[in-house]
VOGU-3710 file (C-alpha; in Angstrom, 3 decimals, decimal comma):
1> xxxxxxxxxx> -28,463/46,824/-18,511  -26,851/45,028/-21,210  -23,354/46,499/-20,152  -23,580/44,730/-16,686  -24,756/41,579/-18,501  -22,035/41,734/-20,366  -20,057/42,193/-17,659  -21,453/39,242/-15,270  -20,963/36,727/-18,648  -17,162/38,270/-18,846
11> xxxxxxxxxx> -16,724/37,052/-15,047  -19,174/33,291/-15,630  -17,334/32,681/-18,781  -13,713/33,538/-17,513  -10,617/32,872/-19,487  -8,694/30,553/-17,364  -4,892/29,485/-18,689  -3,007/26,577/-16,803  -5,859/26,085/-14,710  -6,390/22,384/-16,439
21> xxxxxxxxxx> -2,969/19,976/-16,622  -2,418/17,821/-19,620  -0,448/14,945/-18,106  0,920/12,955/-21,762  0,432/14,532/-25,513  -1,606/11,465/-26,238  -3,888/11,802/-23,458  -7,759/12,173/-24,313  -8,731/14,113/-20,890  -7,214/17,124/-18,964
31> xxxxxxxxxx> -7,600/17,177/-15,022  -8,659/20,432/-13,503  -5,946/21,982/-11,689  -8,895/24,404/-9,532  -12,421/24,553/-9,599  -13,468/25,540/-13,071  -17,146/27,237/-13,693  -19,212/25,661/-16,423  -18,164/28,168/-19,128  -14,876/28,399/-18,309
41> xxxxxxxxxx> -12,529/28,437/-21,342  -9,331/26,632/-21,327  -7,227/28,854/-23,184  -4,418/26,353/-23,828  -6,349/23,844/-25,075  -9,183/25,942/-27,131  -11,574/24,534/-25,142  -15,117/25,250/-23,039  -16,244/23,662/-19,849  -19,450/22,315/-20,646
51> xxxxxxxxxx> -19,932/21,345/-16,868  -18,498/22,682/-13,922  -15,114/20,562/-13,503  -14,171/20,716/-9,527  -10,412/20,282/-9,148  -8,848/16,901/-9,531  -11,535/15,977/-11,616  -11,009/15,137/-15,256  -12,586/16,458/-18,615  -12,570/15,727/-22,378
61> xxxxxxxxxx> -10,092/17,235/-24,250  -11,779/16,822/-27,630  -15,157/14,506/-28,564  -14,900/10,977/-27,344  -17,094/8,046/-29,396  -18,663/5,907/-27,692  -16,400/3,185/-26,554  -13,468/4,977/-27,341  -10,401/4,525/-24,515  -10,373/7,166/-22,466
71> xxxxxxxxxx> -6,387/7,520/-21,963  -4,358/9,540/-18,985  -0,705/9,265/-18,948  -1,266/7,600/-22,091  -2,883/4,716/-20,071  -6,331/3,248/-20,304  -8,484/4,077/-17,431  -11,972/3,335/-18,880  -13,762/3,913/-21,868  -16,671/6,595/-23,172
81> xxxxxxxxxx> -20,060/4,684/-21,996  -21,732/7,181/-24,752  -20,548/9,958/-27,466  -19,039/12,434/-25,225  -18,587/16,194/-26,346  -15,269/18,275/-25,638  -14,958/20,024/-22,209  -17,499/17,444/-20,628  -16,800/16,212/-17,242  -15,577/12,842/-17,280
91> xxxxxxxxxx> -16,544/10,821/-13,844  -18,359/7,492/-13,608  -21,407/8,258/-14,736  -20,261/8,266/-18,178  -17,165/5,920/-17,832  -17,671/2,727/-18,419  -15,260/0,138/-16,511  -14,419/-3,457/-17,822  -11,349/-5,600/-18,827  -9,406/-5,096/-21,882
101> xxxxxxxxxx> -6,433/-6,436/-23,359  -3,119/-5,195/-22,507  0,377/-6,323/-23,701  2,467/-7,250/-21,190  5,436/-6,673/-22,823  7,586/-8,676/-20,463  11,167/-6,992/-19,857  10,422/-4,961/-22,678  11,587/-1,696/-20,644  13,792/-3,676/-18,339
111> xxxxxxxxxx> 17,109/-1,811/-17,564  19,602/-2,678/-14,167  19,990/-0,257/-11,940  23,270/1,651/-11,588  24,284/1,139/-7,301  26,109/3,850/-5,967  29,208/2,870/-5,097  29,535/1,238/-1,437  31,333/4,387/-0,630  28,725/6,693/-1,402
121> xxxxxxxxxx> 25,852/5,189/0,009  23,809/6,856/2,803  23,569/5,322/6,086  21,289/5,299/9,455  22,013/4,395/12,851  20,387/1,222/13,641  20,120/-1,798/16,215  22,071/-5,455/14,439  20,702/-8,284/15,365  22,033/-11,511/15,798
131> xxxxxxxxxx> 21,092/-12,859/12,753  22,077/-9,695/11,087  18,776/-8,259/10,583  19,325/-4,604/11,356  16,251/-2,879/12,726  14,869/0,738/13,236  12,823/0,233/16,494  13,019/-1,842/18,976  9,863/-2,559/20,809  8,345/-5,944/22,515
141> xxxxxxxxxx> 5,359/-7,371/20,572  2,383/-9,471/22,198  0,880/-11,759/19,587  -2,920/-12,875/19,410  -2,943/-16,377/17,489  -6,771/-15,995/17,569  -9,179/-13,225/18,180  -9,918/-14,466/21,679  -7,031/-13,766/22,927  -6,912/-9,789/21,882
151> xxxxxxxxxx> -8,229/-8,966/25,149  -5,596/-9,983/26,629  -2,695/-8,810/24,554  -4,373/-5,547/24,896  -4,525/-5,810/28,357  -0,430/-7,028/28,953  0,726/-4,404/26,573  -1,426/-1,592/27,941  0,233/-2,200/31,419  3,382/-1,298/30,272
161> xxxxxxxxxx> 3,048/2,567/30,026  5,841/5,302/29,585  5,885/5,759/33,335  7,023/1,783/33,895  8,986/1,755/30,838  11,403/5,277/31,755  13,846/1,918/33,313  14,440/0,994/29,949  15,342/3,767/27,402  16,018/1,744/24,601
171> xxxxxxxxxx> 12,963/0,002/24,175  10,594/2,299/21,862  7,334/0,637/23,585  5,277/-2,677/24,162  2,582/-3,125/21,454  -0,050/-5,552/21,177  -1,060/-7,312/17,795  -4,297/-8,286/17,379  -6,929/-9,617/14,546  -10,273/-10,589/14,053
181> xxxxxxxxxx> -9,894/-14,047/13,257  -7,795/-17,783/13,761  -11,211/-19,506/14,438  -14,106/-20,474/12,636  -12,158/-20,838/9,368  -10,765/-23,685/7,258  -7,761/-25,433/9,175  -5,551/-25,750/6,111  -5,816/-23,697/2,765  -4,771/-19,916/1,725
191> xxxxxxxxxx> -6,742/-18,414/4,193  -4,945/-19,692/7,846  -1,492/-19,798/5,623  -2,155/-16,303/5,110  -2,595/-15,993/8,954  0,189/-17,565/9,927  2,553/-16,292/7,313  1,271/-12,775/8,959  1,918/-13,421/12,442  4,730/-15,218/12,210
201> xxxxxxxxxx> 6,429/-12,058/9,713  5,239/-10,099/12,936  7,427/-12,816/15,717  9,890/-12,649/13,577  10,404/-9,165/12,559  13,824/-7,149/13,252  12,264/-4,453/15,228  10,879/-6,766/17,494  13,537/-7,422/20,333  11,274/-9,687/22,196
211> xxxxxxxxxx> 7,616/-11,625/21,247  5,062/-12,550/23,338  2,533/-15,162/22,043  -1,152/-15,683/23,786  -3,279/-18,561/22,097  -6,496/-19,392/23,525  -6,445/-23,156/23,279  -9,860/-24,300/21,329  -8,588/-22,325/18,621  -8,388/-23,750/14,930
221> xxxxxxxxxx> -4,977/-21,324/14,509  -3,447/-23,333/17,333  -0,244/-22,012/18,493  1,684/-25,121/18,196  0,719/-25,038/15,021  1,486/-21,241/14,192  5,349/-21,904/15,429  5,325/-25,299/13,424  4,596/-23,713/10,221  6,919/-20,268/10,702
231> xxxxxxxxxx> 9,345/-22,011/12,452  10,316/-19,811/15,681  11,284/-21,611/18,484  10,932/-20,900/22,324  13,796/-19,349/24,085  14,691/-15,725/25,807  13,110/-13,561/23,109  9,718/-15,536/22,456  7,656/-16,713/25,080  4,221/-18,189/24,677
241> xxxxxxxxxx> 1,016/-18,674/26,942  -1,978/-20,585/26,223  -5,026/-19,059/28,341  -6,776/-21,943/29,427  -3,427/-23,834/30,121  -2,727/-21,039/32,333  -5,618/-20,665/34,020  -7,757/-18,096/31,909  -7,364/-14,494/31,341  -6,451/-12,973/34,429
251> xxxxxxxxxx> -4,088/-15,541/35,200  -2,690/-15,329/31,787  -2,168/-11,314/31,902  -0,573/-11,807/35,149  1,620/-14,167/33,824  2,111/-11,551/30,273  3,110/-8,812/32,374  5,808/-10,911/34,679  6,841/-12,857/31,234  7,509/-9,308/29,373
261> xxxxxxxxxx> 9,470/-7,936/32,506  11,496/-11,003/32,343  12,206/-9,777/28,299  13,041/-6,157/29,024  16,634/-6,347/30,544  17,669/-8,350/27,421  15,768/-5,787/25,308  16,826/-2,743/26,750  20,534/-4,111/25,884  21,023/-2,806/22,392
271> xxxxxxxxxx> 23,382/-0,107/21,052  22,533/1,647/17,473  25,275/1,449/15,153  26,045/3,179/11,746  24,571/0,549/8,937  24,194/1,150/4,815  21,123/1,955/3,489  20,255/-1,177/2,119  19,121/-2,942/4,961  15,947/-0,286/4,620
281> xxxxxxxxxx> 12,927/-2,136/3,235  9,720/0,203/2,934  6,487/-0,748/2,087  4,406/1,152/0,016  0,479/1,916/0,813  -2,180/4,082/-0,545  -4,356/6,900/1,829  -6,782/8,618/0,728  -6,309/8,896/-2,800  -7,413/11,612/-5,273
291> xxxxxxxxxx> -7,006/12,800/-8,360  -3,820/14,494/-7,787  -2,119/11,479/-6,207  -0,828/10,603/-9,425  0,403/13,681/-10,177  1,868/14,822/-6,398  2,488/12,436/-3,510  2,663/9,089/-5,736  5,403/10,603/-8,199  7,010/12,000/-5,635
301> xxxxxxxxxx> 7,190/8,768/-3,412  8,215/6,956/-6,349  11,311/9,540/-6,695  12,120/8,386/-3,551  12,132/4,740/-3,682  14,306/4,916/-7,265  17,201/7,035/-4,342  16,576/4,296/-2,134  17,154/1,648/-4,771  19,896/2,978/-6,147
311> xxxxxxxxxx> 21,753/3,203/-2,705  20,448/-0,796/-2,218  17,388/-0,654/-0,478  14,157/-2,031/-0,825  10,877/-0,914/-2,218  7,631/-2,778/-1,943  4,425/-1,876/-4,047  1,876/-4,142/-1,025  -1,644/-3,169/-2,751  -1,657/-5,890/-5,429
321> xxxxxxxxxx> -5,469/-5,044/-6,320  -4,123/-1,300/-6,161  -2,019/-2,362/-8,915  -4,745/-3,863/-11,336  -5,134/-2,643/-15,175  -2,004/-0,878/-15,181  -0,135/-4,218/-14,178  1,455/-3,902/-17,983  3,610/-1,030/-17,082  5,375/-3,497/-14,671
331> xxxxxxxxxx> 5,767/-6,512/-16,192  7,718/-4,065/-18,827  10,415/-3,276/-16,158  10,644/-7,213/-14,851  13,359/-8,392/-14,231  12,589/-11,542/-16,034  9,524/-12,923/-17,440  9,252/-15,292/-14,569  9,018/-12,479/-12,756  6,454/-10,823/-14,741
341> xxxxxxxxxx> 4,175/-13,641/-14,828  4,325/-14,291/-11,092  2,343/-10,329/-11,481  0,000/-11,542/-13,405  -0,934/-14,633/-11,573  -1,630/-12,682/-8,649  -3,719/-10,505/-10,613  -5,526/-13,271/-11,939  -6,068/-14,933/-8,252  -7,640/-11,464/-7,102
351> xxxxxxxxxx> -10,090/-11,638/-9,593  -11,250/-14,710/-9,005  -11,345/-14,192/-5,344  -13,119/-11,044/-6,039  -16,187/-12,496/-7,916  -19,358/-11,545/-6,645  -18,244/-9,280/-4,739  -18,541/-5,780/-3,809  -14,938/-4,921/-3,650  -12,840/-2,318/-5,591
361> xxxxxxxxxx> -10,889/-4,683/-7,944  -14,145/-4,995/-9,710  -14,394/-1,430/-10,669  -15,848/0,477/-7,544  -14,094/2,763/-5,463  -14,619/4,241/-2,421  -16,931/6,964/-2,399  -14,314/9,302/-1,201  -11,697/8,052/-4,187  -14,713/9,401/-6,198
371> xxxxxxxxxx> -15,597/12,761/-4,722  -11,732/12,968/-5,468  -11,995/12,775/-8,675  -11,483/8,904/-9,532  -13,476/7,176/-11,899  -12,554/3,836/-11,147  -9,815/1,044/-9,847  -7,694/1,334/-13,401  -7,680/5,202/-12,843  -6,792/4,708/-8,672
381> xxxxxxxxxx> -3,922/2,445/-9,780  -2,767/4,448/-12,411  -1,551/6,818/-9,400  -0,901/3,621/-6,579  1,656/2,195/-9,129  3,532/5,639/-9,043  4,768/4,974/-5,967  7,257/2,417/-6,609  9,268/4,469/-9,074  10,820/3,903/-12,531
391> xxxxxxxxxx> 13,792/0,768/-11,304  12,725/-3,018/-12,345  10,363/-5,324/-10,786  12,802/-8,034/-9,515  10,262/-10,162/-7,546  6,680/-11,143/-7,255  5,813/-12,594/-3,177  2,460/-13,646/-1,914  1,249/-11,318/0,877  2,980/-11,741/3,858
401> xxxxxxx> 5,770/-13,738/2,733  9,179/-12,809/3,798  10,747/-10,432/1,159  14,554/-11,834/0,509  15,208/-9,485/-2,693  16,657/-5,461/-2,602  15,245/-3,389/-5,598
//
């Protein structure tokens, strides 16, 4: 009897090497590489699970006071809410979340970036515009300026399905964009700006050969408006409708449909062409994240974007609140401290926009980021930061304004 006891302890209380990663000599936690069974001893690290640490997840790598920082990557991403033993698992029950000073540093870490040679960059075949935009699609976009007019884009893209598109092989598709909103809002302020620096990024985007827009008329987003403050004007690649001008929304599909047909010749009339590398521009979002994005897809990513830089593209971190408490490991790299301070001002304006409610810059994550193995936002943009790589920060933009910089 006491042989087999011995013998089921041997198996609960397993040796397990490698099976936790240690991610900076500084750090304070480990994160389980596999699911480890309370009792589980970490052989590298001298140390017993005192919980059951499922993978991703994180756990002290010595005793933690209460307070203390509780460091990954040698980054802050909380701090012990109580005295917390070695091999505990660390989640948010017993992380505590809230500001904390950081040093910005600014340019501190900066270094330029060494461009391939023009020779030796990589290239992609893709459709020059006029303007000399280059673009990698080529599709025709119908543009709500309000949510009362999705029905409609819907409806006048929707008509236009492989079948009566197999006349044009060069166009890629007709898509509809549609919102929720463009009414019952403020008529001036961040908020319709915001709008109509969106839709208009969207009428005026290279891999749009054509653009549709449908306003409603009533609307407080009123199209006249919208084209006023982007600045496209009417002629053979923009068209625009106003539903109760036209007659309503049948009328106004009609007239979508016969409008886009009108665009396709002109669209279909493109030949791809061998450009550099540098007119790519990709932006950079978050999925489901875990605890191994910032060890696996985010690092990885990031690798990419520093290739892409260096042959004279364009990288663009677009989560700013995906950004917050680690915000200090990019104003290091800025290109200036202009630059760096234009971070932190957005940073700022997301926390005050965020007070009071119950959104992730103030701590919370989704409960999936959690299941994952993420404590909070500091250790979700620990990872989300990753994905821009190691080159400098050489520009700050609101959202939706019209990136002019490569890096």
């Amino acid at each position: 009897m006491n042989q087999r006891r011995s013998a089921i302890s041997r198996r609960m209380t397993a040796i397990v090497a490698a099976a936790a990663i240690r991610l900076h000599p500084n750090d304070n936690v480990l994160v389980a590489r596999i699911d480890l069974a309370q009792g589980s001893i970490l052989a590298d690290e001298n140390l017993s699970c005192l919980n059951r640490i499922p993978a991703g997840h994180k756990v002290a790598a010595r005793a933690l006071a209460k307070g203390e920082p509780v460091l990954k990557y040698n980054t802050v991403i909380g701090f012990a809410a109580s005295d917390i033993r070695p091999g505990t698992l660390l989640q948010r029950h017993n992380m505590e979340f809230r500001e904390f000073e950081r040093d910005y540093a600014y340019c501190e870490d900066y270094r330029p970036v060494e461009l391939l040679a023009e020779a030796e960059r990589a290239g992609f075949m893709g459709i020059v515009r006029a303007d000399g935009r280059v673009a990698t699609r080529n599709y025709v976009g119908i543009v709500a300026t309000v949510n009362c007019s999705a029905t409609v884009v819907h409806k006048i893209a929707d008509w236009f399905t492989e079948e009566r598109l197999a006349a044009y092989p060069n166009v890629d598709g007709v898509v509809a964009f549609a919102h929720g909103t463009g009414c019952g809002m403020e008529m001036s302020g961040e908020p319709i700006n915001l709008l109509r620096r969106t839709l208009g990024g969207y009428i005026r985007h290279a891999n749009l050969a054509g653009a549709l827009v449908i306003g409603l008329g009533c609307e407080r987003n009123q199209l006249n408006r919208l084209m006023e403050a982007q600045g496209p004007s009417a002629d053979a690649r923009l068209r625009s409708f106003v539903m109760q001008d036209t007659g309503g929304t049948r009328k106004t599909i009609e007239a979508g449909i016969a409008a886009v047909k009108e665009m396709l010749p002109g669209a279909n009339a493109v030949t791809r062409t061998r450009v550099p590398a540098s007119h790519l521009s990709i932006g950079l979002q978050c999925g489901g994240s875990d605890g191994f994005s910032s060890i696996t897809a985010n690092p990885a990513l990031g690798a990419a974007m520093d290739i892409l830089v260096r042959h004279g593209g364009t990288a663009i971190l677009s989560e700013t609140p995906e950004i917050y408490g680690v915000e200090h490991t990019l104003t290091r790299r800025a290109v200036s401290r202009e630059v760096g301070e234009k971070l932190v001002e957005r940073i700022r304006w997301w926390k005050q926009y965020a007070q009071g409610r119950d959104v992730q810059i103030n701590g919370v994550v989704s409960p999936g980021n959690q299941d994952g193995g993420l404590a909070n936002i500091f250790e979700k943009s620990l990872g989300s930061a990753m994905k821009g790589g190691t080159t400098p920060l050489v520009e700050v933009y609101k959202y939706a304004e019209s990136v002019t910089k490569s890096g």
